[in-house]
Backbone bond lengths (Angstrom), bond angles and torsions (degrees), N, CA, C in turn:
res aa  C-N    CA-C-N  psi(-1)  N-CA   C-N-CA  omega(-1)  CA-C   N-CA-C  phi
1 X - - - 1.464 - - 1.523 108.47 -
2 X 1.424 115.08 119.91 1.772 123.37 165.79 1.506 102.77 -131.48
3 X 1.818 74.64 154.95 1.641 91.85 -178.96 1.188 102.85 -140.39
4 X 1.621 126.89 117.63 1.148 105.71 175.53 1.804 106.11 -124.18
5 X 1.840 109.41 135.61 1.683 101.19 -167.34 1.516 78.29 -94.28
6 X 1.461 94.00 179.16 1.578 132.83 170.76 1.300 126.07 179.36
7 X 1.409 132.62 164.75 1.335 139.08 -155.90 1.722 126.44 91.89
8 X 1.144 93.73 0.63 1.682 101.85 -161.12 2.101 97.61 -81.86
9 X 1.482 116.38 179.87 1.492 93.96 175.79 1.688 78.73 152.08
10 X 1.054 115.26 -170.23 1.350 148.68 -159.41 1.665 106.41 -86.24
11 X 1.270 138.88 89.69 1.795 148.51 152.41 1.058 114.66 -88.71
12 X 1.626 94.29 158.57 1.162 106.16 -167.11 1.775 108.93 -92.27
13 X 0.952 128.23 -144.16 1.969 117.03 171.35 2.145 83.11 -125.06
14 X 1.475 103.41 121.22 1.294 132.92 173.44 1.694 90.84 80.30
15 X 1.219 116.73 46.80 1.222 106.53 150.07 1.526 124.35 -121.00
16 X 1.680 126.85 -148.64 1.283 117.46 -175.52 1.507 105.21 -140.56
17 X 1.906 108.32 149.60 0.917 116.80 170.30 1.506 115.91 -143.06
18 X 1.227 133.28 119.80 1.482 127.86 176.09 1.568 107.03 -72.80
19 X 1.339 129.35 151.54 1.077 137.34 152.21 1.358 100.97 -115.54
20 X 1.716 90.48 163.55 2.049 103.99 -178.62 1.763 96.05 -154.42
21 X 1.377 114.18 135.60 1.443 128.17 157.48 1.082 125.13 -129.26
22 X 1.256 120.06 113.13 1.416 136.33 -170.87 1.592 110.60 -80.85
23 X 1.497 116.78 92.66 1.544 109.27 168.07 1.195 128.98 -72.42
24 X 1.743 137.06 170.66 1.105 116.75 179.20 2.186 77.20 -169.01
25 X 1.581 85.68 169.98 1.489 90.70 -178.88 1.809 124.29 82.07
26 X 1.564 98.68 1.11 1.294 79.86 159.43 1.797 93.60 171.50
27 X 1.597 117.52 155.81 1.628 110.61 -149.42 1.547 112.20 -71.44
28 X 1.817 91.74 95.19 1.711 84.61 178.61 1.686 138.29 -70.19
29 X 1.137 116.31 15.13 1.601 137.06 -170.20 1.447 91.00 -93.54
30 X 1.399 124.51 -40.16 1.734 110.45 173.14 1.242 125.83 -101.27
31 X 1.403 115.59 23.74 1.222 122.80 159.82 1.410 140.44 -105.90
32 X 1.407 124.98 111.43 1.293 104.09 161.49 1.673 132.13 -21.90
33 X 1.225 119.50 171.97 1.468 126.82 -175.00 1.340 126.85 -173.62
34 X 1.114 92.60 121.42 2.066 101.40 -172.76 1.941 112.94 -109.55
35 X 1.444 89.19 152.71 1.581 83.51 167.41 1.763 101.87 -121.48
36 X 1.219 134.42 150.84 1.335 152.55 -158.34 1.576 105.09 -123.93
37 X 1.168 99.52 163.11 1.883 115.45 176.39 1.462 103.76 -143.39
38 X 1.313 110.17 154.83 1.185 108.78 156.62 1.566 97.42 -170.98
39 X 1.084 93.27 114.20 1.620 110.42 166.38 1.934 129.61 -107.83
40 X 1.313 109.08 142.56 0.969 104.45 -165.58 1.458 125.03 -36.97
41 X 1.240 109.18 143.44 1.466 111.86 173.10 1.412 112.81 59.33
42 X 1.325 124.71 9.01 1.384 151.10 171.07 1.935 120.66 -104.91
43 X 1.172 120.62 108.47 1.165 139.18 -150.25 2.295 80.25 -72.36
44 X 1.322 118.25 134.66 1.268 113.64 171.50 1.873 119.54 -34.33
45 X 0.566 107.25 174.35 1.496 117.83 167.20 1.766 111.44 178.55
46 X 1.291 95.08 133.18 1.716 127.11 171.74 1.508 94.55 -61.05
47 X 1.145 108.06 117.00 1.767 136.25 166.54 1.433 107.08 -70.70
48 X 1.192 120.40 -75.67 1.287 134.93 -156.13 1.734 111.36 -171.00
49 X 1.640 100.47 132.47 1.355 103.44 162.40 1.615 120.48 -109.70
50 X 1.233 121.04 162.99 1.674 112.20 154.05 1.333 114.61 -162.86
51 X 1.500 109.73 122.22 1.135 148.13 171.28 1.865 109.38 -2.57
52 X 1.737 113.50 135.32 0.965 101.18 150.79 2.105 129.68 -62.65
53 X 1.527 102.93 134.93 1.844 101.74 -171.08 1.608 88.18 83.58
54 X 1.242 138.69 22.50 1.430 112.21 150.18 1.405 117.14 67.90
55 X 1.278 126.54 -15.34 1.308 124.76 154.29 1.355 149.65 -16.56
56 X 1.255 119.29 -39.49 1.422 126.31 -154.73 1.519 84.92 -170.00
57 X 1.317 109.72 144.59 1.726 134.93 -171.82 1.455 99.90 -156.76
58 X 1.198 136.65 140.13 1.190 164.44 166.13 1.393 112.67 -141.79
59 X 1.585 99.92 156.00 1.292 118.80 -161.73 1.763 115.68 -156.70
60 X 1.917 114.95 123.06 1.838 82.13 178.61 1.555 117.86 -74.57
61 X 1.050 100.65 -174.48 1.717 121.04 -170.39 1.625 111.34 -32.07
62 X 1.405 116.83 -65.13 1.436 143.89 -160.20 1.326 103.71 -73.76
63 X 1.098 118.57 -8.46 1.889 125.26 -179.72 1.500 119.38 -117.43
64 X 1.578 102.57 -18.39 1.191 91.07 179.32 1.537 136.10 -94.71
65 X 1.539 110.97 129.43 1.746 114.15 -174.96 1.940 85.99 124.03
66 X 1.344 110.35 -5.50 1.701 93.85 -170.77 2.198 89.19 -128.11
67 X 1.027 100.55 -34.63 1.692 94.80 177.98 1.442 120.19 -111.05
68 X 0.907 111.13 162.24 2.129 135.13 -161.81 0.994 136.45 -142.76
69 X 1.399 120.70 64.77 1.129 120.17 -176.60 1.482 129.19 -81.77
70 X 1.743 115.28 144.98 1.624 95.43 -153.19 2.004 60.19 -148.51
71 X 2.093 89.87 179.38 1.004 121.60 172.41 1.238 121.29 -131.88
72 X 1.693 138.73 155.15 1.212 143.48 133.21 1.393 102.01 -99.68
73 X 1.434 116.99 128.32 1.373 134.68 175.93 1.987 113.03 -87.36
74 X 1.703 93.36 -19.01 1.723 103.12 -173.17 1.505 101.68 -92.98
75 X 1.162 105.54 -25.73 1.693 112.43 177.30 1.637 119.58 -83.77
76 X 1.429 112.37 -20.89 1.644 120.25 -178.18 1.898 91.35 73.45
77 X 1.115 112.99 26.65 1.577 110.02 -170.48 1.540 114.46 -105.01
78 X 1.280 129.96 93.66 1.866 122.04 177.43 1.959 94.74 -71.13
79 X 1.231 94.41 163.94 1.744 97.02 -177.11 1.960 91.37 -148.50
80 X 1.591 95.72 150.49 1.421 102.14 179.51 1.469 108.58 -146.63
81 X 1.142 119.83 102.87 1.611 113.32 -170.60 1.377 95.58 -107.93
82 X 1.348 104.00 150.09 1.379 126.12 -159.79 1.475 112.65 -129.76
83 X 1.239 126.52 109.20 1.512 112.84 -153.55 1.694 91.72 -137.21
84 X 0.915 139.11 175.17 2.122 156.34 -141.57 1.950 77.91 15.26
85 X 0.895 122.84 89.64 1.424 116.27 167.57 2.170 108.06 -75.10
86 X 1.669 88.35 136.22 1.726 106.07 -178.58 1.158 133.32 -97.05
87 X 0.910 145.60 68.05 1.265 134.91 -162.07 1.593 128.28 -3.22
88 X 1.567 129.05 -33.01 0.942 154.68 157.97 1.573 112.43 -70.95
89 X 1.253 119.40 9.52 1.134 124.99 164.75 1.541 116.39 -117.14
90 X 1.290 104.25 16.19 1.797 122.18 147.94 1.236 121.88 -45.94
91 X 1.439 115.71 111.24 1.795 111.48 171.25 1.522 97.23 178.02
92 X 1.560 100.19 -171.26 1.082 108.23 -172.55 2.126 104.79 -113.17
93 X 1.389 109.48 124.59 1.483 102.30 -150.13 1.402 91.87 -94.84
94 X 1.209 136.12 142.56 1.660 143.10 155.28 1.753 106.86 -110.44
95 X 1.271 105.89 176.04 0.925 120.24 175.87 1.805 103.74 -146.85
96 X 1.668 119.62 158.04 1.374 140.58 -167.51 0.969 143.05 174.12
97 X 1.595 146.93 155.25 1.589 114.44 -140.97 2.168 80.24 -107.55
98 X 1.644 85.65 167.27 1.322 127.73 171.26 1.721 98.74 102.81
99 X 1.248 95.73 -169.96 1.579 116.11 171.59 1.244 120.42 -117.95
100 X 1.168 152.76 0.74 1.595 147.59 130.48 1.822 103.46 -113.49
101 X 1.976 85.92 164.71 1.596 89.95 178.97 1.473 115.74 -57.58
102 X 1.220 116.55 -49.08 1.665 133.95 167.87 1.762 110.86 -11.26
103 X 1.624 86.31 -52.55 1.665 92.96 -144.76 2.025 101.25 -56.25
104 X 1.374 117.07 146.00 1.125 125.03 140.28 1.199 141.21 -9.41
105 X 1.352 109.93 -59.69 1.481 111.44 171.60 1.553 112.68 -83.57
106 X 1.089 118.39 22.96 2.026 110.42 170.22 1.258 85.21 -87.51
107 X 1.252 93.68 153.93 1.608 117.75 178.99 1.452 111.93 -111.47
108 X 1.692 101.21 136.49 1.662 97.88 177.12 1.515 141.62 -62.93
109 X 1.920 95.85 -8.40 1.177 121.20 -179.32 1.232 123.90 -81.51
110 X 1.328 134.73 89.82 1.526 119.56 -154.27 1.799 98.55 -110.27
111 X 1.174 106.63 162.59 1.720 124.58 -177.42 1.690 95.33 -68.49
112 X 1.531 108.42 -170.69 1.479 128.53 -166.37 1.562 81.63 -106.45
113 X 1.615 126.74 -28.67 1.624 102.30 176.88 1.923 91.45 95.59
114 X 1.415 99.85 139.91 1.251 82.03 161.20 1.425 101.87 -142.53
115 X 2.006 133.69 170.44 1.236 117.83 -153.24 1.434 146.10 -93.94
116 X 0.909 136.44 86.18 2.182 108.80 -160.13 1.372 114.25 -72.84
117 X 0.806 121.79 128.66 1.388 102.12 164.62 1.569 114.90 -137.33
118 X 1.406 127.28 110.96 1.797 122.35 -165.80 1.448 104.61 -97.30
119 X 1.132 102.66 135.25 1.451 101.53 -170.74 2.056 94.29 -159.01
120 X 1.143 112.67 143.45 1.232 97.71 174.69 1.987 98.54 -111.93
């Protein structure tokens, strides 16, 4: 199992940034899929999941109406666009399968993460 994110980099506060993680190693079309945060001195937290078939998307509190998480299932590609960007939405973003940390299907193998950081 790999995951590798990218797109992450330097925003402005109410601006935009797409993220993308390319999985590979195991059938990502039947898996759920989450994207993660973790910012310094900030205990991780689950961003957003969405459903294998695109079904169902969830999101916590502080993101939602500003982030979007979608899938290509032909690409092995999760996508997370990030739009009124917050300053408090500083961290380092991963991506991984299921819909809570708990669940079973997260994998122990996690990506390098890639960075946001909003700052004007």
């Amino acid at each position: 199992v790999k995951f590798v994110e990218s797109g992450g980099g330097l925003g402005q506060p109410g601006g935009s940034l797409s993220l993308s993680c390319l999985a590979s190693g195991f059938p990502f079309s039947t898996y759920f899929m989450s994207w993660y945060r973790h910012a310094p001195g900030i205990e991780s937290e689950l961003v957003a999941w969405i459903s294998n078939g695109r079904e169902t998307t969830e999101y916590i509190d502080s993101v939602v109406g500003r982030f979007t998480i979608s899938r290509d299932d032909a690409k092995n590609t999760l996508y997370l666009q990030m739009n009124k960007l917050k300053p408090e939405d500083t961290a380092l973003y991963y991506c991984n399968r299921g819909a809570h940390p708990s669940a079973s299907s997260v994998s122990s193998s996690w990506g390098q993460g890639t960075p946001v950081i909003v700052s004007s």
